[in-house]
N, C-alpha and C positions, 0 to 999 in steps of 0.2 A: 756184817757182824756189827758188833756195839763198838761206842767209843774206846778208849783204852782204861779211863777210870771205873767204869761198871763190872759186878763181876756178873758173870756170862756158864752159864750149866750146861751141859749135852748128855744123853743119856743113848752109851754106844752100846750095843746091841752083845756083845762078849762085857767087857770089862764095867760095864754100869757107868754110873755117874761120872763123870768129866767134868775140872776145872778149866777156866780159860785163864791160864798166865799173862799174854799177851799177843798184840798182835804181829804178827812177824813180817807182814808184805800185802799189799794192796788182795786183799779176799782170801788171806792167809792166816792163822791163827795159831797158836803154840799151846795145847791143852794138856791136863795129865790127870791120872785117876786121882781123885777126890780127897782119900783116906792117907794111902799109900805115900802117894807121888812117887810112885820110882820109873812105871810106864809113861810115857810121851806120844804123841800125836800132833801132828801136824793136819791142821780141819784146813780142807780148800771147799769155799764156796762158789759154784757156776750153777748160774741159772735153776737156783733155789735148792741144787742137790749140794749134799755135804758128802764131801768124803776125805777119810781116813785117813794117812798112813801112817804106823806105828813109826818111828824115830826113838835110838838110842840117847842114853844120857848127854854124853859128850856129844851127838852132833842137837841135841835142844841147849845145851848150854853156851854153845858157841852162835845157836841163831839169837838167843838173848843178849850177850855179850855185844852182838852184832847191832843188835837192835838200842843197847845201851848207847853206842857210840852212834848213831843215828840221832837219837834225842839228844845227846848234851853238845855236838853240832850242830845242830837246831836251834837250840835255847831255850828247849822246853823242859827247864828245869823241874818244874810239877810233875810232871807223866818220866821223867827221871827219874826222881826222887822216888816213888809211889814203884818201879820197875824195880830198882838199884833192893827196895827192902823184901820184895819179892822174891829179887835172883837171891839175894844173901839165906833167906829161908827155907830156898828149895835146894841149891846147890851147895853150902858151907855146913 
């Protein structure tokens, strides 16, 4: 997948257009319908295929959460920052 500052489109076969919020784990990604945001998906890339699986709000909020505390352990304050105003948009 892309870096974590680019944003990233998918066009899922039911629910149409897909955002990519972030990336949640090495060829793992945390996406949501486009318009909406209230569906979640979690994209796993292997060996060029994507796939799917729908995930509830609370369990996408808590892989972002996860992934917050990942970055600001890190020190990558940027791709914090840039996440933190993301989570605040989609989830508050």
């Amino acid at each position: 997948m892309n870096p974590e500052n680019s944003e990233t489109y998918l066009n899922h076969p039911t629910w149409g257009l897909l955002y990519r919020i972030s990336m949640v784990d090495e060829n793992q990604d945390l996406f949501t319908t486009l318009y909406a945001q209230r569906l979640f998906f979690l994209v796993t890339s292997e060996l060029k295929v994507l796939k799917f699986q729908p995930i509830g709000r609370t369990e996408a909020r808590m892989m972002l959460e996860n992934r917050l505390r990942i970055l600001r352990r890190s020190g990558n304050f940027q791709e914090y920052d840039q996440l933190q105003g993301v989570f605040q948009r989609t989830f508050q």
